[in-house]
C-alpha positions as CSV (number, residue, x, y, z in Angstrom):
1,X,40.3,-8.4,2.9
2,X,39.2,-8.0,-0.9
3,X,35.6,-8.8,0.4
4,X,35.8,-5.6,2.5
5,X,37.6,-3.9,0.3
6,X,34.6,-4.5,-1.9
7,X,31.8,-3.4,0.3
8,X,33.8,-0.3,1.3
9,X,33.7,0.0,-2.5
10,X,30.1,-0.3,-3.1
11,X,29.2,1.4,-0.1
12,X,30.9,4.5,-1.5
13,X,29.3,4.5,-5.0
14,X,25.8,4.2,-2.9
15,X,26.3,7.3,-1.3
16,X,27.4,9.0,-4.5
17,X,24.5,7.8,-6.4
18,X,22.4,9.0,-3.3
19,X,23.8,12.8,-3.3
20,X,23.0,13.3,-6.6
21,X,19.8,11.7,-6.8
22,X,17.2,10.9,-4.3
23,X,17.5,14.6,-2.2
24,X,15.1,15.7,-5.7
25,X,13.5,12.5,-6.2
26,X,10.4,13.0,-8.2
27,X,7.1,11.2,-6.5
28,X,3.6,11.0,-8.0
29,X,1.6,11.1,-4.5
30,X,0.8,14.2,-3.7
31,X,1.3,15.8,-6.8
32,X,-2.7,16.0,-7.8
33,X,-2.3,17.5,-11.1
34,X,0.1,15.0,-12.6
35,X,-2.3,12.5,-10.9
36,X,-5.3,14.2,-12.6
37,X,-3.3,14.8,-16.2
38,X,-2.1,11.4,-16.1
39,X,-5.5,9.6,-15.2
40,X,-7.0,12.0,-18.2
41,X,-4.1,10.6,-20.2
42,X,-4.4,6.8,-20.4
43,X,-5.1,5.3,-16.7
44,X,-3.1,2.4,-17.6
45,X,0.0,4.6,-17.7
46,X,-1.3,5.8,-14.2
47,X,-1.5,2.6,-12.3
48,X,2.0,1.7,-14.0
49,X,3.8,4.0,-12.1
50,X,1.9,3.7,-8.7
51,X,3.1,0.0,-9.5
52,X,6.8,1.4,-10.0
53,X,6.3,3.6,-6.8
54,X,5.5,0.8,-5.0
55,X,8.2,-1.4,-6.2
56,X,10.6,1.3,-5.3
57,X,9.3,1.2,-1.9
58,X,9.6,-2.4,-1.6
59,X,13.2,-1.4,-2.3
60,X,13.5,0.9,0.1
61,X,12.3,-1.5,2.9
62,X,14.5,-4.4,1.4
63,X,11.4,-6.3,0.6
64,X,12.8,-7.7,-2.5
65,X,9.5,-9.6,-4.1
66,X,10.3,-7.8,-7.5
67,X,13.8,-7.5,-9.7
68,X,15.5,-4.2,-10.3
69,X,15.3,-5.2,-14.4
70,X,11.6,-5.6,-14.2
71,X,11.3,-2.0,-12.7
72,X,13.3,-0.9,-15.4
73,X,11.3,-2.0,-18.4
74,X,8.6,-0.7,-16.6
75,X,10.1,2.9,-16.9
76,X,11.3,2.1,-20.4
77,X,7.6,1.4,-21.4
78,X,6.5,4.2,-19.6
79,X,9.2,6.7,-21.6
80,X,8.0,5.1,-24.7
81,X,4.6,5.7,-23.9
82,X,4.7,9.3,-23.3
83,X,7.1,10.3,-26.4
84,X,4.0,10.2,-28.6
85,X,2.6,13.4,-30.0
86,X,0.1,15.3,-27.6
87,X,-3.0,13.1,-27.4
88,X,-7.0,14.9,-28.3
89,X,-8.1,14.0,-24.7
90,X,-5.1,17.0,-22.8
91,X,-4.6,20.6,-23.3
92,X,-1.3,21.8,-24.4
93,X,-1.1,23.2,-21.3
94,X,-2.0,20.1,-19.4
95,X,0.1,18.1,-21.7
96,X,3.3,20.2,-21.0
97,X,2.6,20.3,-17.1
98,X,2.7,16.5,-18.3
99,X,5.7,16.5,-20.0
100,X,7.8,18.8,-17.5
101,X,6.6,17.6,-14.2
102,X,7.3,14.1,-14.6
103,X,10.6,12.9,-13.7
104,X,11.5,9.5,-15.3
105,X,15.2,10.3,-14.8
106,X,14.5,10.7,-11.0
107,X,12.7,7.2,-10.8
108,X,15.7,5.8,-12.4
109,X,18.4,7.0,-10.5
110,X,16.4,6.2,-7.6
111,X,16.3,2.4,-8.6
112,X,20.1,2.8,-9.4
113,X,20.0,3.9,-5.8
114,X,18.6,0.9,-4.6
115,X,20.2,-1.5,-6.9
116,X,23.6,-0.5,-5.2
117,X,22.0,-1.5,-2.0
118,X,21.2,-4.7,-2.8
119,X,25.0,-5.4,-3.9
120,X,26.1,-4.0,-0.7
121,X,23.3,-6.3,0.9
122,X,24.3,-9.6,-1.4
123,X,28.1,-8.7,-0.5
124,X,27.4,-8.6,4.0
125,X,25.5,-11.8,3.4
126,X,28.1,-13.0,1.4
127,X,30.7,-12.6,4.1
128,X,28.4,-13.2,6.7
129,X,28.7,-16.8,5.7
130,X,31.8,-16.9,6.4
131,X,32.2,-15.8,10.2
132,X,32.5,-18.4,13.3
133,X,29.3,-20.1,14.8
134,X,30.1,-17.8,17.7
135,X,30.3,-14.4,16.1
136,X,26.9,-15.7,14.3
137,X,25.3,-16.4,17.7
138,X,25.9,-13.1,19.3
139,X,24.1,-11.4,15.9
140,X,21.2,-13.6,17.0
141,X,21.3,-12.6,19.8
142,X,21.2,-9.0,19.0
143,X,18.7,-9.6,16.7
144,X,16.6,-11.1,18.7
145,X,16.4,-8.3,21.8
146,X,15.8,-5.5,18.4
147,X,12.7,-7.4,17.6
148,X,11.7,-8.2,21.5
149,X,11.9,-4.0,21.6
150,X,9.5,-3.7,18.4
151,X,7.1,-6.4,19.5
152,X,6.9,-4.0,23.1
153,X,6.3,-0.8,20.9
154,X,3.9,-2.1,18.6
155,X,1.8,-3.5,21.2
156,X,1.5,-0.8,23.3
157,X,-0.4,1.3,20.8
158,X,-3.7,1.4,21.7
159,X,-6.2,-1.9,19.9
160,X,-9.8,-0.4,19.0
161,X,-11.5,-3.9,18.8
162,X,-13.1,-4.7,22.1
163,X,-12.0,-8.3,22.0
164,X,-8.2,-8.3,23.1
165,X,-7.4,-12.2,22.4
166,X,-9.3,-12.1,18.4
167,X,-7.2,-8.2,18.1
168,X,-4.3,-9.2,19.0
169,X,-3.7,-12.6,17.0
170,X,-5.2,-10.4,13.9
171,X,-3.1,-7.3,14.5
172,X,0.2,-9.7,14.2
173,X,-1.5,-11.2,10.9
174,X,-2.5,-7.9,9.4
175,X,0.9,-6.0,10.0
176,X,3.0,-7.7,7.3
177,X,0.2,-6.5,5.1
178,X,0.8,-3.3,5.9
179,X,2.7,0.2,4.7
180,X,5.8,-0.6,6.4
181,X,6.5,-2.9,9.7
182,X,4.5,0.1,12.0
183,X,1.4,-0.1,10.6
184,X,-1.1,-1.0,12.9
185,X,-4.2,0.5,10.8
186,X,-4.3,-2.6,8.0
187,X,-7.3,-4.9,7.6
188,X,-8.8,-7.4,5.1
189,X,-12.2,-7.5,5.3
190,X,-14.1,-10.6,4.2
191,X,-14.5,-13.1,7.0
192,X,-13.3,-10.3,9.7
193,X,-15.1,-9.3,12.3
194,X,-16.7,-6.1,11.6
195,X,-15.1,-4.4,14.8
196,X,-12.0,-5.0,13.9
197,X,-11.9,-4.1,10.7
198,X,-14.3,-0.9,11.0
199,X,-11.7,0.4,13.4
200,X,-8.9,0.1,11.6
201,X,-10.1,1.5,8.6
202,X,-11.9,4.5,10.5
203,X,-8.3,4.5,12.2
204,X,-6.3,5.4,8.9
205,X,-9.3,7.3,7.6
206,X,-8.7,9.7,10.6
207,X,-5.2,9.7,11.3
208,X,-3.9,9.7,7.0
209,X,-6.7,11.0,5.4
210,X,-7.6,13.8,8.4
211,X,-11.5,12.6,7.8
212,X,-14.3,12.5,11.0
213,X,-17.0,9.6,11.1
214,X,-20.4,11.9,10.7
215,X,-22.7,9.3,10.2
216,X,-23.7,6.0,11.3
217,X,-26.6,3.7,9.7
218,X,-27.7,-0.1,10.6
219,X,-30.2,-1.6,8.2
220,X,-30.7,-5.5,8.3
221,X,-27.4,-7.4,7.3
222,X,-26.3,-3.9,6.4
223,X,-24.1,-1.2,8.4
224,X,-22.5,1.9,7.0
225,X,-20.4,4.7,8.1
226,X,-19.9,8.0,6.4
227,X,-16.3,10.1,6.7
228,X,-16.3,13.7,6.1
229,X,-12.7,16.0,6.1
230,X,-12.3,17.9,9.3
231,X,-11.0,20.3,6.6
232,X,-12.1,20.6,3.2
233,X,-11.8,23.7,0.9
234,X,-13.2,22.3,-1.9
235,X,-17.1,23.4,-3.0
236,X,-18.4,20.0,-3.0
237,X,-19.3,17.7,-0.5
238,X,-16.6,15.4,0.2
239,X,-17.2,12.3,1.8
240,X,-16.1,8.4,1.8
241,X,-19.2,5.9,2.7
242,X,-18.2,2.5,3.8
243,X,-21.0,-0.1,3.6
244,X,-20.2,-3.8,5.8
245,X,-22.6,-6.8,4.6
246,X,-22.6,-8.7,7.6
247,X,-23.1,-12.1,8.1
248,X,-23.3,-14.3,11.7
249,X,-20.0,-15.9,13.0
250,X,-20.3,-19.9,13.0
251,X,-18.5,-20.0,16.6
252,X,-20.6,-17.6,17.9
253,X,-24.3,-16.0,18.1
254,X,-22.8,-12.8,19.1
255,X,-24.0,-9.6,17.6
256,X,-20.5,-7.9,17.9
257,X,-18.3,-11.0,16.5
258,X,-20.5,-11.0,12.9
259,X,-18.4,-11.0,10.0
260,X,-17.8,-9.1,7.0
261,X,-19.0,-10.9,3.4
262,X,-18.4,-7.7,1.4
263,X,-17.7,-4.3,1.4
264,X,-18.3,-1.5,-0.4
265,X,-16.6,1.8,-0.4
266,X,-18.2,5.5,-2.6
267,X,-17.7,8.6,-2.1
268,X,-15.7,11.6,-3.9
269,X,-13.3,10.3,-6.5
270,X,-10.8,11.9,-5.8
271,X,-11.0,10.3,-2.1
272,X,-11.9,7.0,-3.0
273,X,-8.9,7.2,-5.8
274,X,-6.5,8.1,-2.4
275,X,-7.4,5.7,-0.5
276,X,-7.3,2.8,-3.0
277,X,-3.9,3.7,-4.1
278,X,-2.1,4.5,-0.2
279,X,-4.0,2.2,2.2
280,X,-3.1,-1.1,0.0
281,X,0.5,-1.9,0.0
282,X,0.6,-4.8,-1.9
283,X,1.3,-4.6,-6.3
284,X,-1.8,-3.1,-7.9
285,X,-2.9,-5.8,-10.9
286,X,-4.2,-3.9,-13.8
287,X,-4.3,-7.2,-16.2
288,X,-7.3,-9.5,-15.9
289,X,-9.5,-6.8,-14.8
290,X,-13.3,-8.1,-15.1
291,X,-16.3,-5.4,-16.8
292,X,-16.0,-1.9,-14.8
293,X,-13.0,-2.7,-13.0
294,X,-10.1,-0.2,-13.5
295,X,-7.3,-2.1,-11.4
296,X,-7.3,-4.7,-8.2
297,X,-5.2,-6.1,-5.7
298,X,-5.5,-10.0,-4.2
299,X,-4.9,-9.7,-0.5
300,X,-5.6,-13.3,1.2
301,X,-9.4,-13.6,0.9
302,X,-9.9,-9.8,-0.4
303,X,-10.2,-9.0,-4.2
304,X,-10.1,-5.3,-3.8
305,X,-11.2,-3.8,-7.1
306,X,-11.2,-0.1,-8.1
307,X,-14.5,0.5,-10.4
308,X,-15.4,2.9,-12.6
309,X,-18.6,4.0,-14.8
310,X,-16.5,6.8,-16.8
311,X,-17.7,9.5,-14.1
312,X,-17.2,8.3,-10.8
313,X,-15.3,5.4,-8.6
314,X,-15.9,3.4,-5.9
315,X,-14.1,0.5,-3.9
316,X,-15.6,-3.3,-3.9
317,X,-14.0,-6.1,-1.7
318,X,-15.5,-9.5,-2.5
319,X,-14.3,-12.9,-1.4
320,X,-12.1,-14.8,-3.1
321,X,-13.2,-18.4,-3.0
322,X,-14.0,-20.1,-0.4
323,X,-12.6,-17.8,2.2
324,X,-10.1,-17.6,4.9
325,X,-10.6,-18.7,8.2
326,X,-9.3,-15.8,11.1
327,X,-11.3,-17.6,13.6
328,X,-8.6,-20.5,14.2
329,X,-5.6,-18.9,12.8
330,X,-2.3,-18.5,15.4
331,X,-4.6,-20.0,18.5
């Protein structure tokens, strides 16, 4: 009875902390001119709180990977980083668009948010322990029929790839990569077959980004499409260019099962900057960063790295290592 008593408890301070906070939760995506002020301001700065973002996310989902303190020295060293005295490089103007627009408070009460969750989670598991082998059955069971459901839903989206065995076995690897548990538009990209993975990506392109494949090249071990908005009101040319290296399969002679060895990505920064911070769930890494390289992220094979010359930026994905076989994996 205290157990419950306890839960009822927390599950009533959740929904207080929820009221007053997370209805006006403050987000960077989508808010370009913090993102632009911000990248102006110190990039490292920037990249810290897409990492908070994310970690909030993971929060939000329940995927605990990283602890509620370590998000909050984060914001503490993001607070202390933006008390100093307006920096050469910003306007005054910029600086207090800065300043006002962005919300540390709301992060943190958001994180509060979803620190009472976990309690209420720890607390159910706790007395979850505790109840007969056949109360614990019939939650398996339950369980069991939910994710029977999503396994029918997620598979009757439509596959691009044209090989229905080799896109199905990588769809069910790729989707714990993903966004969130529906995303069916996630790819690695060295050692994939390039119609898997050009689909995908042309997939979220169209459906997140709004963009239109315009142009389609093939030159030796080379193949690259180019994206265009369907609606753009901007004066220049906007555009994202993906460039495959290809490279034969070693099962198969096949023209249409080659594989990928590398990948780049150019186009308009401000694209190529959307696209490397939404379509890669995983923690951004902004520490060990090699000559031109802004931030990364380490996704099984994939070293996806964001590069920069001071002017522009562009996507790389290189192999890590020795590779990853997809060919053999969940036959």
């Amino acid at each position: 009875m205290k157990r419950i008593i306890t839960v009822i408890f927390l599950l009533l301070a959740v929904i207080i902390l929820y009221s007053q906070s997370v209805d006006n939760v403050f987000r960077l995506r989508g808010n370009d001119n913090i993102t632009k002020y911000l990248m102006e301001f110190d990039t490292q700065i920037f990249f810290k709180i897409k990492t908070l973002e994310v970690q909030l996310d993971y929060y939000k989902e329940g995927r605990e990977t990283h602890t509620i303190e370590k998000s909050r020295n984060t914001i503490q060293e993001i607070r202390e980083k933006l008390s100093v005295n307006k920096p050469q490089s910003l306007s005054r103007q910029k600086w207090e668009i800065l300043q006002n627009g962005l919300c540390l408070d709301c992060y943190e009460k958001e994180l509060n948010y979803y620190a009472a969750q976990q309690e209420i989670k720890a607390e159910q598991k706790r007395i979850t322990r505790q109840k007969s082998d056949s109360v614990r059955k019939a939650q398996n069971d339950s369980l069991a029929l939910v994710q029977r459901i999503s396994d029918s839903i997620n598979f009757s989206k439509p596959a691009f790839a044209i090989d229905t065995s080799y896109s199905g076995r990588m769809t069910r690897l790729m989707t714990p990569f993903g966004r969130n548990k529906r995303d069916m538009t996630f790819t690695t990209f060295c050692g994939v077959r390039v119609n898997f993975a050009m689909n995908k990506l042309g997939w979220y392109l169209q459906e997140n980004m709004g963009m239109t494949d315009k142009d389609f090249k093939v030159n030796g071990d080379k193949l690259s499409i180019t994206y265009v908005p369907r609606v753009s009101s901007s004066t220049q040319k906007e555009h994202i260019t993906v460039t495959y290296t290809l490279a034969k399969n070693k099962y198969s002679n096949d023209d249409d099962k080659k594989v990928i060895t590398r990948c780049n990505i150019t186009g308009t920064s401000e694209l190529i900057l959307k696209l490397f911070i939404h379509y890669w769930a995983n923690m951004v890494k902004i520490d060990e960063t090699k000559t031109g390289e802004v931030a990364y992220y380490n996704y099984i094979a994939d070293r996806v790295s964001l590069v920069s010359d001071g002017r522009t930026y562009k996507i790389e994905i290189k192999q890590i290592g020795d590779g990853f076989d997809y060919e053999t994996v969940g036959k």
